[in-house]
N, C-alpha and C positions, 0 to 999 in steps of 0.2 A: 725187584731186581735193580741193583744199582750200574751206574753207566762205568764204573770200573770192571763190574762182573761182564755184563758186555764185550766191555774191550778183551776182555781175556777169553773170554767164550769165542769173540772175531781170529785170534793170534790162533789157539784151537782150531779153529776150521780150517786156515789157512795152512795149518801144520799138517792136515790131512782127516781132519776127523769130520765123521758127520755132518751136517748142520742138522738134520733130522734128531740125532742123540744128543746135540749140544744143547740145543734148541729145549728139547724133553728135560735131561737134568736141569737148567735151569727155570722148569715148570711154565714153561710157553710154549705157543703154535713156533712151526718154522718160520712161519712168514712174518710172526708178530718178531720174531728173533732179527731178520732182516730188516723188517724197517726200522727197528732200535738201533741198528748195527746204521745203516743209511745213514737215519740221523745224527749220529755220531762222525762221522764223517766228512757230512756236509758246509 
């Protein structure tokens, strides 16, 4: 998964959606979804 699909998976949740189904479609745990998103960030 690249750190653009990321950001746009972050904009998504922020927008109201899941992190649990974001997280899924893009074939990762929720929490591996978060600390990508973290590190993006930081």
């Amino acid at each position: 998964v690249t750190d653009s699909q990321i950001r746009s998976a972050v904009r998504l949740v922020e927008g109201g959606e899941p992190a649990a189904q974001v997280a899924r479609d893009l074939g990762m745990s929720r929490a591996t979804f978060y600390r990508r998103s973290r590190a993006l960030t930081d």
